[in-house]
N, C-alpha and C positions, 0 to 999 in steps of 0.2 A: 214896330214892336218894342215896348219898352225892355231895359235889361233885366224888369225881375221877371218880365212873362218868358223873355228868350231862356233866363236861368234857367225855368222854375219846367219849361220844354227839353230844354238839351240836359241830360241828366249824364256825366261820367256813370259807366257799372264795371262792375269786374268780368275781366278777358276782354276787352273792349281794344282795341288796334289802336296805339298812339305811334306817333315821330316825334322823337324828346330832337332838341338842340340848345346849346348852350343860346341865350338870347341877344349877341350883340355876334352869332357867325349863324350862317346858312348851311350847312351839315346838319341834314336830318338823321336819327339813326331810328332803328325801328324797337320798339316795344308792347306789353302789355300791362292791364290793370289786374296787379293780383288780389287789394284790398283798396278796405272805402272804409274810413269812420266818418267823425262827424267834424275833426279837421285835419283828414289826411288823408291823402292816398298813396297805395303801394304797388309800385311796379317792379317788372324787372330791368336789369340793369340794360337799358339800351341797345343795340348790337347795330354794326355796317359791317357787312362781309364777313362778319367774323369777331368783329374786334368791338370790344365794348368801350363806352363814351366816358370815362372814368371822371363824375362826377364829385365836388367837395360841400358838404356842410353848409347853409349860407349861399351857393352858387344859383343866381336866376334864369329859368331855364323859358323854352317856349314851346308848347306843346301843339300838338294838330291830331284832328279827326274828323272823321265824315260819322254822319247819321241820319238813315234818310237819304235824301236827294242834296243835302247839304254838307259843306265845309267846315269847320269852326278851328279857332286854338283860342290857347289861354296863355297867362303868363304865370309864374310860382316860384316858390324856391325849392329847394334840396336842404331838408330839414337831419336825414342820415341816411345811414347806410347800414346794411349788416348782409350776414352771408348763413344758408341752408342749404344743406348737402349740396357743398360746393357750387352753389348759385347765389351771384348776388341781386341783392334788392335794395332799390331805392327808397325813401318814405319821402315824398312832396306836401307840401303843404298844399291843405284847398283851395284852388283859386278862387277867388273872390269873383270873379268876371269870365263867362265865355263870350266869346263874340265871333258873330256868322264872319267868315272868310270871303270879301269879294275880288280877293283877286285868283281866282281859279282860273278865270280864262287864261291868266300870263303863266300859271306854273308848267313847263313843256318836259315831256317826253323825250330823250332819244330814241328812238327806234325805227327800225327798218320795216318797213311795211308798205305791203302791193296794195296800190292802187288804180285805179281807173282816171283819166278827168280829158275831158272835152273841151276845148277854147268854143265860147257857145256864139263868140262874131264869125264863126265859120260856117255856121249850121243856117241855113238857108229858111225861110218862112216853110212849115207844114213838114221840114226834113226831120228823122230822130238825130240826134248826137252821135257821130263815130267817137267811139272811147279808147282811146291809146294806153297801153300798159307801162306804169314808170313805179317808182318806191318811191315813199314819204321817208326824210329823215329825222323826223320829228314828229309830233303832235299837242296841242293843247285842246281846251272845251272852245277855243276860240278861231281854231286854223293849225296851221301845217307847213314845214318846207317842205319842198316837193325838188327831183332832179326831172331836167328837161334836157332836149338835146335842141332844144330850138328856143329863143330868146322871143318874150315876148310885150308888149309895152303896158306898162305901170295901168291899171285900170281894168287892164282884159278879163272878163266876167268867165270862169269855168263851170263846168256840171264835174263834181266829184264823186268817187262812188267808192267804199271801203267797207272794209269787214273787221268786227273787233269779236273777239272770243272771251269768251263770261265764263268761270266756273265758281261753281255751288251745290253743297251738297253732295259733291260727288258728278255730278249734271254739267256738260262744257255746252254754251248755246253761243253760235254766233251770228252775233246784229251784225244787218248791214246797213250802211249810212248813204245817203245817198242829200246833196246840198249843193247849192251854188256857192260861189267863190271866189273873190274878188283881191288879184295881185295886189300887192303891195309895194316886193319888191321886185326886182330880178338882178340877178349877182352872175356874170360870167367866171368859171372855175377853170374852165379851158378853153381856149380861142375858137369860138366856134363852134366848138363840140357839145360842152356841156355848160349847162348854169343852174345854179339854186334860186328856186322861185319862191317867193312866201304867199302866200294865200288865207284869207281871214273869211271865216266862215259867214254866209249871208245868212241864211233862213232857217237853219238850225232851231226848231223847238227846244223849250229849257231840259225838258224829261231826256232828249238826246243829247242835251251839254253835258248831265248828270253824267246821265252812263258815262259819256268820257271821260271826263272828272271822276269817276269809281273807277274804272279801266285804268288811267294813270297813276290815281293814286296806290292801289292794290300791287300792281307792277313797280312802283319805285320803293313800295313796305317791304315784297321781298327781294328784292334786289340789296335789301340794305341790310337784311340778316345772314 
C-alpha cells in the first residue's frame, strides 16, 4: 500500500484515543482529538495518572492509534498551547505521514492474569490435554510469561487457554483464546520452586492478535489517565 492510499485510509477525527510522547523517550501518556483543520490538530493536554506531559512550542512529539484491526503513529510538532475553563490544550501540526505500526507483537502488557496451559510432549497419541492452573505476568499480540513451578526445556510446545474481557458500549464480552505455544525461555526465580517461562504464540489468527493488541492497548490508555 502506498503512503498516499494508507493516508488517504487512516483518517485522524475528533474524540479519537491517542498516546502523545515526547519522540526521542518512551512515556506514553494518554489523550484525545478535540479539533481538526486543514493544518492542525487539537488535543488535550496528554495525562499519565494524573499528571499532564507539559509540552513547548516547537517540541517533536510521536503519536499512536489503533483503527480498525490496526496500529499506526505519526510524528509532528507542538505548534501551542492555550487553556479553557481550566483545561489545557495542545494545537499539533498535521502530520504529514501516518504509518501502520508493526511492531505490536513486541509492545507487552503487565498483568496478572489466570490461565490454563498443558506441556503437549506429555499428552499421549488420542489423550485430551490436562490443563494446570498458573497466572501470566505479562502479555503481548505475540506470547506471554507465564509462572511455573516446574522448569521446562527451551522448545516444549504448550496448549494455552485464556480469557480476556471487552467492554463497549456499556456491553463486557469475554473472548477466550485458546493456542499453542512454543518456550522460548525458562528463567529459575526460586530454586526449584518457581520459574518464569516465556512463550510465543504459534497459531494465533491475525483477528485474535488484533483483539489483543485492542485489549492491551485500551488497558495501558487508561491506566495512563
Amino acid at each position: 500500500m502506498s503512503k498516499e492510499t494508507l493516508n488517504e485510509q487512516v483518517q485522524l477525527r475528533i474524540n479519537l484515543p491517542v498516546r502523545i510522547a515526547r519522540s526521542n523517550e518512551k512515556a506514553f501518556y494518554s489523550s484525545t482529538i478535540q479539533d481538526i483543520g486543514d493544518d492542525f490538530v487539537t488535543i488535550m493536554a496528554p495525562l499519565q495518572e494524573g499528571y499532564p506531559l507539559l509540552l513547548q512550542p516547537g517540541e517533536r512529539i510521536m503519536g499512536r492509534f489503533t483503527q480498525g484491526r490496526k496500529s499506526f503513529y505519526f510524528y509532528t510538532f507542538v505548534l501551542g498551547r492555550h487553556k479553557e475553563n481550566g483545561i489545557i490544550f495542545l494545537e499539533l501540526s498535521m502530520p504529514e505521514e501516518i504509518k501502520e505500526d508493526q511492531q505490536r507483537l513486541a509492545i507487552r502488557l503487565p498483568i496478572l492474569l489466570d490461565i490454563e496451559k498443558s506441556a503437549l510432549s506429555s499428552v499421549k497419541e488420542g489423550e485430551e490435554p490436562v490443563y494446570e492452573k498458573t497466572k501470566a505476568l505479562d502479555l503481548s499480540a505475540g506470547g506471554m510469561k507465564i509462572t511455573s513451578n516446574l522448569e521446562y526445556p527451551i522448545g516444549t510446545i504448550f496448549s494455552i487457554r485464556f480469557s480476556l474481557e471487552f467492554n463497549g458500549s456499556g456491553i463486557s464480552q469475554s473472548v477466550q483464546f485458546i493456542t499453542r505455544a512454543l518456550l522460548v525461555y525458562c528463567k529459575e526465580i526460586e530454586k526449584r520452586k518457581l520459574y518464569h517461562i516465556g512463550v510465543e504464540f504459534i497459531d494465533l489468527k491475525e483477528p485474535q492478535r488484533d483483539k489483543i493488541f485492542k485489549f492491551i492497548f485500551n488497558k495501558m490508555s487508561k491506566r495512563m489517565v
